[in-house]
LUMDO-187800 format. One line per 10 residues: number of its first residue (from 1); for each residue x negated, y, z of C-alpha. Coordinates in steps of 0.05 Angstrom, whole numbers, plus 5000, padded with zeros to 4 digits. Example, Ala and Ser with C-alpha at 12.3 -4.5 7.8 and 13.67 -1.06 7.14 Angstrom:
<sites>
1 = 4754,4910,5156 | 4727,4979,5143
</sites>
This chain:
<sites>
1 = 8868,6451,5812 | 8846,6395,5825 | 8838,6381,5856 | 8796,6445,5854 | 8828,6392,5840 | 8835,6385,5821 | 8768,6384,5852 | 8742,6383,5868 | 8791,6406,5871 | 8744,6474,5900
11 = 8758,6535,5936 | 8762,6584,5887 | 8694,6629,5884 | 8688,6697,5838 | 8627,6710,5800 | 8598,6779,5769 | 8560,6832,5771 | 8586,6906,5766 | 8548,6908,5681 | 8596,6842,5666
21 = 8646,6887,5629 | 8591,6925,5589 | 8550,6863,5577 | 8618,6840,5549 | 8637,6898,5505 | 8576,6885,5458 | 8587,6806,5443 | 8579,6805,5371 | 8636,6754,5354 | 8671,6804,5379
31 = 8708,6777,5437 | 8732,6839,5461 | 8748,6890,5402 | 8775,6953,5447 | 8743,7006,5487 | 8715,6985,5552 | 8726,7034,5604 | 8778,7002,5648 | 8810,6933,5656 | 8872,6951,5607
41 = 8811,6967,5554 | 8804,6881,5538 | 8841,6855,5496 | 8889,6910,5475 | 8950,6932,5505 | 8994,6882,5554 | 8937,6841,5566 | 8920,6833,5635 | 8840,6825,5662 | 8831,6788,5722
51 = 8761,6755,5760 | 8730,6693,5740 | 8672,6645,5738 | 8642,6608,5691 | 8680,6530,5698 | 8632,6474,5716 | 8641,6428,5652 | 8677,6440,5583 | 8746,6446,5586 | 8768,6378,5574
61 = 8827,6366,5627 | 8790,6298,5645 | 8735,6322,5664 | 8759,6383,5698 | 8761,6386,5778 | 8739,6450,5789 | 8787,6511,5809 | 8761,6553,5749 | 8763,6511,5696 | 8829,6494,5720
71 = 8863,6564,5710 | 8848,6556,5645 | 8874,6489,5632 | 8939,6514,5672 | 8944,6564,5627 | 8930,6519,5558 | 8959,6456,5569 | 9030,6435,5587 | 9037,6351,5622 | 9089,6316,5632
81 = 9108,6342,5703 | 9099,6418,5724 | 9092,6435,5799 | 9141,6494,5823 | 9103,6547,5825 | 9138,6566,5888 | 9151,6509,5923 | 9106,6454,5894 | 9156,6404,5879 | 9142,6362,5814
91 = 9185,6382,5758 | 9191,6345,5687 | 9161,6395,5630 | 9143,6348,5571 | 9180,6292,5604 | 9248,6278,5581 | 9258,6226,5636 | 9211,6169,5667 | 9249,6106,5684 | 9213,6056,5735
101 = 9257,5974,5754 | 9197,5972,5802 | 9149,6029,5819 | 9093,5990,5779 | 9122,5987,5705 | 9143,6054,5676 | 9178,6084,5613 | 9174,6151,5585 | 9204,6183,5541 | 9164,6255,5512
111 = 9217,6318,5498 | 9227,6335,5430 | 9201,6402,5398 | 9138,6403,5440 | 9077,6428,5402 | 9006,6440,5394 | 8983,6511,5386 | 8948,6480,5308 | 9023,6455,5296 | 9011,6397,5312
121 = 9070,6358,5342 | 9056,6326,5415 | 9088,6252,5413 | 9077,6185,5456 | 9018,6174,5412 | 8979,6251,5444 | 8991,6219,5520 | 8967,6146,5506 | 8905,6173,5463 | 8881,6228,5516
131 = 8890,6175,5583 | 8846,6125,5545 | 8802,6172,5527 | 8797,6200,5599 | 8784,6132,5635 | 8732,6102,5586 | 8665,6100,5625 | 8632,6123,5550 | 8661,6184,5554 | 8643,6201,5628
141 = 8697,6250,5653 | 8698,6259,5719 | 8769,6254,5736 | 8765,6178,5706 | 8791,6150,5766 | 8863,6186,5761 | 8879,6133,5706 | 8850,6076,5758 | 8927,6060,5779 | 8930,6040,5707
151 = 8925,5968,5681 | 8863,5947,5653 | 8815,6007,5684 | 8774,5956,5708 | 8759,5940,5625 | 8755,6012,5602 | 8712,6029,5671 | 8680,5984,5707 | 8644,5982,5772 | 8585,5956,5738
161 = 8564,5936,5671 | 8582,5955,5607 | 8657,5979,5579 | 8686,5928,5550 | 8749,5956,5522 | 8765,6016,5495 | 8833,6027,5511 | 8881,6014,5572 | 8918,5941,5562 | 8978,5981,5612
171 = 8991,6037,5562 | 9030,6025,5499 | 9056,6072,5446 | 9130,6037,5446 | 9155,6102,5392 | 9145,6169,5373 | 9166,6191,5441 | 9155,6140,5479 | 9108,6093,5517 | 9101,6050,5573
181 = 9056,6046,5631 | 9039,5986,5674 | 9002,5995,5736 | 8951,5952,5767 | 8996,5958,5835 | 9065,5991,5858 | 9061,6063,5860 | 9124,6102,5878 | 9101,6171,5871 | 9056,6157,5807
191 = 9110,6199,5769 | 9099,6265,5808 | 9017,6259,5800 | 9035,6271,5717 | 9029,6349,5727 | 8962,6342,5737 | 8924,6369,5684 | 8875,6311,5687 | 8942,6275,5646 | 8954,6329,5598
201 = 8962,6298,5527 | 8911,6317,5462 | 8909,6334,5396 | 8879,6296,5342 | 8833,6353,5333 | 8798,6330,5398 | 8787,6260,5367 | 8771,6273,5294 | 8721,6341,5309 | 8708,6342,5385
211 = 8656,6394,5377 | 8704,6451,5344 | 8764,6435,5394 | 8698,6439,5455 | 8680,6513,5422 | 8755,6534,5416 | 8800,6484,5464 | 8876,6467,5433 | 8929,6464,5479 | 9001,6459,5486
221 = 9011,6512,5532 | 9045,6584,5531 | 8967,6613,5519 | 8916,6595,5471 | 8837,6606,5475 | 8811,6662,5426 | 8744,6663,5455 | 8698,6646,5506 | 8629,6671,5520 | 8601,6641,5579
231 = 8573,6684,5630 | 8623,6742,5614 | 8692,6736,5591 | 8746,6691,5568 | 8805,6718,5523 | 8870,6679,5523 | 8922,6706,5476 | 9000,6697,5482 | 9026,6641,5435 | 9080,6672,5411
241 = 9104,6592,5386 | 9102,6558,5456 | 9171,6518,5461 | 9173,6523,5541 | 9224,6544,5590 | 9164,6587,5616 | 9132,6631,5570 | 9082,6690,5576 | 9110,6757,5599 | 9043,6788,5576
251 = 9006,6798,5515 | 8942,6758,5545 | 8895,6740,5601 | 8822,6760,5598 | 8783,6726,5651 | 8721,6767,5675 | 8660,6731,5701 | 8640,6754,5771 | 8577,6723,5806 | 8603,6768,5870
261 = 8672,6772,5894 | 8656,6849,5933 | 8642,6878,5865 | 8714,6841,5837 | 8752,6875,5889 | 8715,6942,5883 | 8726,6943,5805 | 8805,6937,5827 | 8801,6996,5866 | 8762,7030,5814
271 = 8815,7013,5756 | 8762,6972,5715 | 8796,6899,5734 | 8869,6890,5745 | 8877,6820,5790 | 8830,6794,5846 | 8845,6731,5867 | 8808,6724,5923 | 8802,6778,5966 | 8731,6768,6009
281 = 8721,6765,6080 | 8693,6836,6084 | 8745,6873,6049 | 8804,6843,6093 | 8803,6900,6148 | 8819,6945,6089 | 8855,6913,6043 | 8929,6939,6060 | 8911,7017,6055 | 8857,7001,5993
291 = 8912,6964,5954 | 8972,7004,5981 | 9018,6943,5986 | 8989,6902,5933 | 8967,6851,5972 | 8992,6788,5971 | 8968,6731,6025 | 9006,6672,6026 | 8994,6597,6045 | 8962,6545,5999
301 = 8946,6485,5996 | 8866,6485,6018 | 8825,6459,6075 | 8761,6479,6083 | 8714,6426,6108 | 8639,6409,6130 | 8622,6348,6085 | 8575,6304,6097 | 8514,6246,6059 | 8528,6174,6066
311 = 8486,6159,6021 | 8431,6181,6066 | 8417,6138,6121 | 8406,6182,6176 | 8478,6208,6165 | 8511,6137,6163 | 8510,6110,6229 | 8537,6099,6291 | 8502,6150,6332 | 8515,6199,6281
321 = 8594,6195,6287 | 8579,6218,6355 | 8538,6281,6325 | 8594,6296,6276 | 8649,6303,6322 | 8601,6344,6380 | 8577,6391,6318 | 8655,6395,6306 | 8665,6414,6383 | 8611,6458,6370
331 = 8651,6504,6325 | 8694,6558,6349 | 8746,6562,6298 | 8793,6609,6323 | 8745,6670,6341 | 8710,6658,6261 | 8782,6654,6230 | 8805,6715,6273 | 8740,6763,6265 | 8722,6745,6191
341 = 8786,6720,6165 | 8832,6765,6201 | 8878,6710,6196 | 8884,6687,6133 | 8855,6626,6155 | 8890,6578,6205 | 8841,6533,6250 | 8851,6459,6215 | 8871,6405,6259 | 8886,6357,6207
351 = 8855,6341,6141 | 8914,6351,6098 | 8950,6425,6094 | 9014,6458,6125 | 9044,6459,6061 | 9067,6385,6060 | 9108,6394,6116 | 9112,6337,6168 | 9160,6302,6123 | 9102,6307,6078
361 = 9053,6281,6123 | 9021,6342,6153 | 9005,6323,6224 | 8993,6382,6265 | 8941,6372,6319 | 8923,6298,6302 | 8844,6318,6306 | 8867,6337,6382 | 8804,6355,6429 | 8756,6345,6369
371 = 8775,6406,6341 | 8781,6451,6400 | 8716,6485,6419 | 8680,6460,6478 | 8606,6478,6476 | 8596,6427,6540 | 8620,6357,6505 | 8584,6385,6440 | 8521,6381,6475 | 8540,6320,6507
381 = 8562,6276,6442 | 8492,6305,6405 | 8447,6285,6459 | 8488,6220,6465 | 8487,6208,6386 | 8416,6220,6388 | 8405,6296,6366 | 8413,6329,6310 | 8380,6285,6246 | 8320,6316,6240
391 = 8318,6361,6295 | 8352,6413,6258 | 8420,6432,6220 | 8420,6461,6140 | 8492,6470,6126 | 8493,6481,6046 | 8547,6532,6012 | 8540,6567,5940 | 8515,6644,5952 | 8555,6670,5893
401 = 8607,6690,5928 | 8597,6729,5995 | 8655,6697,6043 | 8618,6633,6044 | 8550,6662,6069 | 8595,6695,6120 | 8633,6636,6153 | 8568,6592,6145 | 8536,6640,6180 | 8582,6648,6235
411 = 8590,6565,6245 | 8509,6573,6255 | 8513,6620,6305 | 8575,6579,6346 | 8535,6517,6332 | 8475,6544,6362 | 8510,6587,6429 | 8541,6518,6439 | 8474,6476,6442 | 8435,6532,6462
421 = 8393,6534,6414 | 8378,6600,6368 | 8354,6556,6305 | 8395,6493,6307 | 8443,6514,6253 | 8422,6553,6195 | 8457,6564,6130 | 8423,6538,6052 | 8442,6576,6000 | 8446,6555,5926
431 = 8451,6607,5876 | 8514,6592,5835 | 8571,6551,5838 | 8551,6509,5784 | 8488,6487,5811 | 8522,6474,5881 | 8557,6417,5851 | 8518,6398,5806 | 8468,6377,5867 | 8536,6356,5907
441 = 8554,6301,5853 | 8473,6284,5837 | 8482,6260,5910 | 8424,6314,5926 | 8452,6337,5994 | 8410,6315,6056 | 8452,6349,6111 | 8523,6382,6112 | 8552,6416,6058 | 8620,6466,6051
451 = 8679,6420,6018 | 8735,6464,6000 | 8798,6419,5972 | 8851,6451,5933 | 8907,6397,5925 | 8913,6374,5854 | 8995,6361,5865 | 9031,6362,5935 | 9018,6300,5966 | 8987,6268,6020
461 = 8955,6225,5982 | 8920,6277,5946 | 8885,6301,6008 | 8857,6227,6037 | 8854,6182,5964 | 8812,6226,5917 | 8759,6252,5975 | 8754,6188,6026 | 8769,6123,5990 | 8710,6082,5966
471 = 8684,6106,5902 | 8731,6160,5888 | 8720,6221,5847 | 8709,6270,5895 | 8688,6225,5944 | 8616,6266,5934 | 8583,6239,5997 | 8607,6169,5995 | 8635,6159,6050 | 8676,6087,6065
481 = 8716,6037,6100 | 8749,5987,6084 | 8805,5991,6140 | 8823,6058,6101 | 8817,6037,6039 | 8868,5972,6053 | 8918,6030,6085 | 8915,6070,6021 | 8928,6018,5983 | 8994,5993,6017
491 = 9016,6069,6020 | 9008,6070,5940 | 9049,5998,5938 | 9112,6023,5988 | 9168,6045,5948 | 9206,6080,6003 | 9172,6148,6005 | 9173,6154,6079 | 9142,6092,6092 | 9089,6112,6041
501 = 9075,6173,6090 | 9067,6135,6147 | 9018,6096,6125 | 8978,6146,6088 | 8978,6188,6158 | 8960,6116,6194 | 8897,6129,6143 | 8886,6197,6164 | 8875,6167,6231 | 8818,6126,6199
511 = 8784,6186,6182 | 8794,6218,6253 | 8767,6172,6282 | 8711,6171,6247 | 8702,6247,6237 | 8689,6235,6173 | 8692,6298,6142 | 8693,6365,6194 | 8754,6401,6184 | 8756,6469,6202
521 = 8810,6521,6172 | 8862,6517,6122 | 8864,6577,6076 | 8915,6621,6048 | 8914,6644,5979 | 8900,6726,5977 | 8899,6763,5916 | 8893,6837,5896 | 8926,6867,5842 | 8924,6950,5803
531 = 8986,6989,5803 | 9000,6964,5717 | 9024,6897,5745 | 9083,6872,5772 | 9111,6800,5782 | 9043,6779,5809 | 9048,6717,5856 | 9008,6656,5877 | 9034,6583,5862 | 9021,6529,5922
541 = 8948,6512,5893 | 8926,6597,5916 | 8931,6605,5828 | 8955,6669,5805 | 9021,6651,5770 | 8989,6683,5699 | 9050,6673,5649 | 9102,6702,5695 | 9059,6775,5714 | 9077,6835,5677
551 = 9048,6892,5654 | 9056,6970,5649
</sites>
């Protein structure tokens, strides 16, 4: 999602504190009209509570890219494409079919009987309107650059200056279910990026009164909002009128705001939330007798990664390469994914995710020595890049949730045994999620920062395009080259999908060599659940599976 996403696409973090639930129980719009004493008190019976935090931006799928805003938009919303929740693969949902002569000239036809939770029917016409929307530069979402494969982005968005058209001369309504889609180059796998929410169409609501649809989002999905009152709790209702082949099996989700993931998990045990989906670091050791099987830890599609400032000089040079990949030798990731983690991370020796599979692209020990600990060549590519910038090492993370202090913690310490230095390393917290990336995209950062990247849809291209390529939308520390850039874009052009791969992996190489981002584990998905439900799983993305969980 995306990429947390959608980004950023980013690793999932709970927020809370223990009072959330009472806080929430007095919310005069009434938000949550039943007792209080226990999760299956919100929202009324067969409605399910599960941990939450508070999404970066307004729910508009365009300008979504973090991991809890996307829950909710997974939840809402319904595209053109649906990922497996099992498997990942790209499915059509909305799409009746999507016929390509070329890989660069598409038409697609919209299923029949699709709706809008106002009644609204969803035609050619909701697609075209929402993509335009989403890449004008006016409107400044920040997943604008999905719709940069499209014709005429370059008008609606441009580099510099002002916009200087308002819609996208590649999209065309051709009939009520139907449209047409020229890209600006061959892409063969554009088709199976349409399940990203960043492409999910809109109603005209969104157009004609943007602020009502912002304070009360319509979607097209199997739930719709009933209310939302930031800093505690989110209610999403059942619609009982969602045409899909995958419907709610519950009455309704209420999302819970933690600023703490501990006190999520505890409340589980304690029968006041029903589903934590993420587990932390501290409670792992106990997790299987706490839970009493219901535990699930499965692998997703995440890397977590040390990130880095471009835009600040000190970071962007040649001796600093040298830093970067001695600070990565520097890191000993099997003892912090063993002691912390207990396994439920996997050291990283790639920057992509075991999930793709090598037909995929996943290249399993392509960052070779770089990633293996050696404290003696750490020491030796620092002092050779010329030292740490500055003389010392702030690795930022967001403090509202407790795993990241620990890991960032335990990098310091392996960071400064391997230099031998007790204050080398140290971690910087900031307070909330929110404010993390808001200072991450201000371009704020002044040393390295945690990057966690949730795949927006299963591709390689997800995990190199959207982060490393010049000027894309999560490329937060702008970061570039041209050589990968020119890779990427012949991937995108290559019709036969295992060509594609090879160059995108030829790419990948770019960024080894250049260490430009640290990788350092890729993540399961874990999730707790109470003894109520049943069906609980997690898709591909680590994202509980909401509409399929039952309970009583």
């Amino acid at each position: 999602m995306a990429g947390i996403g959608s980004v950023i696409a980013e690793e999932a973090d709970m927020r809370g504190i223990t009072h959330v639930r009472w806080a929430a129980c007095v919310i005069a719009t009434g938000l949550l009209a039943t007792a209080c004493g226990s999760g299956a008190g919100f929202g009324g019976a067969g409605v399910l509570t599960s941990s939450w935090g508070d999404p970066q931006n307004p729910l508009e799928p365009a300008n979504t890219n973090d991991v809890q805003g996307g829950k909710v938009l997974d939840m809402i919303f319904r595209g053109l494409k649906k990922y497996d929740p099992r498997t990942g693969k790209a499915q059509n949902m909305l799409a009746e079919r999507i016929d390509t002569p070329d890989s660069r000239n598409f038409t697609v036809t919209v299923k029949a009987g699709w709706r809008f939770s106002d009644g609204e029917p969803v035609t050619a016409r909701s697609f075209v309107d929402a993509w335009n929307y989403g890449a004008g530069l006016r409107n400044n979402q920040k997943n604008a650059y999905f719709f940069g494969y499209i014709e005429g982005y370059d008008k609606v968005h441009p580099d510099s200056g002002p916009q200087s058209a308002d819609t996208l001369s590649g999209l065309r309504v051709t009939g009520p279910r139907t449209f047409t889609v020229r890209l600006n180059q061959k892409f063969s796998s554009f088709p199976d990026t349409l399940g990203y929410a960043a492409y999910a169409p809109l109603p005209r609501v969104f157009f004609t009164d943007h602020a009502a649809w912002l304070s009360k989002p319509v979607g097209n999905g199997p739930y719709r909002i009933e209310s939302y009152a930031k800093g505690s709790a989110m209610s999403l209702k059942k619609w009982d009128g969602y045409p899909g082949p995958d419907p709610a099996r519950n009455a309704g989700v209420t999302l819970l705001v933690y600023t703490e993931s501990n006190t999520a998990y505890t409340d589980v045990l304690a029968g006041n939330l029903d589903l934590v989906d993420d587990v932390p670091a501290a409670q792992l050791k106990n997790v299987g007798t706490d839970l009493d099987g219901r535990y699930i830890n499965t692998p997703a599609g995440i890397l977590q990664t040390l990130a880095f400032p471009y835009y600040d000089p000190k970071w962007n040079t040649a001796g600093a390469r040298k830093v970067r990949t001695g600070l990565s030798m520097a890191i000993d990731r099997k003892q912090i994914t063993e002691t912390i983690f207990r396994r439920t991370r996997t050291p990283a020796s790639d920057w992509t995710s075991p999930v793709l599979g090598t037909a995929g692209g996943f290249q399993d020990g392509l960052c070779g020595h770089a990633c293996d600990y050696d404290p003696a060549q750490a020491r030796k590519l620092i002092q050779e890049g010329g030292g740490l910038p500055g003389g010392r090492l702030k690795i930022t993370y967001n403090a509202d949730t407790g795993s990241h202090k620990q890991w960032v913690d335990a990098v310091c310490n392996s960071i400064n045994n391997a230099l031998g230095k007790d204050t080398a390393c140290v971690g910087n917290p900031i307070g909330t999620f929110a404010d993390f990336r808001n200072q991450t995209t201000g371009h704020k950062m002044t040393g390295p920062y945690r990057a966690g990247w949730q795949m927006d849809y299963p591709l390689i291209q997800n995990f190199l395009q959207p982060l490393y390529y010049t000027g894309a939308s999560s490329n937060d520390g702008l970061w570039s080259d041209k050589r990968f850039d020119r890779l990427v874009d012949r991937a995108n052009a290559e019709t036969d999908r295992a060509a594609a791969v090879r160059l995108f992996q030829q790419a990948e190489g770019v960024v080894r060599d250049n260490m430009a981002a640290i990788p350092l584990w890729y993540q399961n998905g874990s999730a707790g659940y109470a003894p109520r439900l049943s069906h609980v799983a997690l898709n591909p993305f680590s994202v509980p599976v909401y509409n399929e969980i039952k309970v009583g």
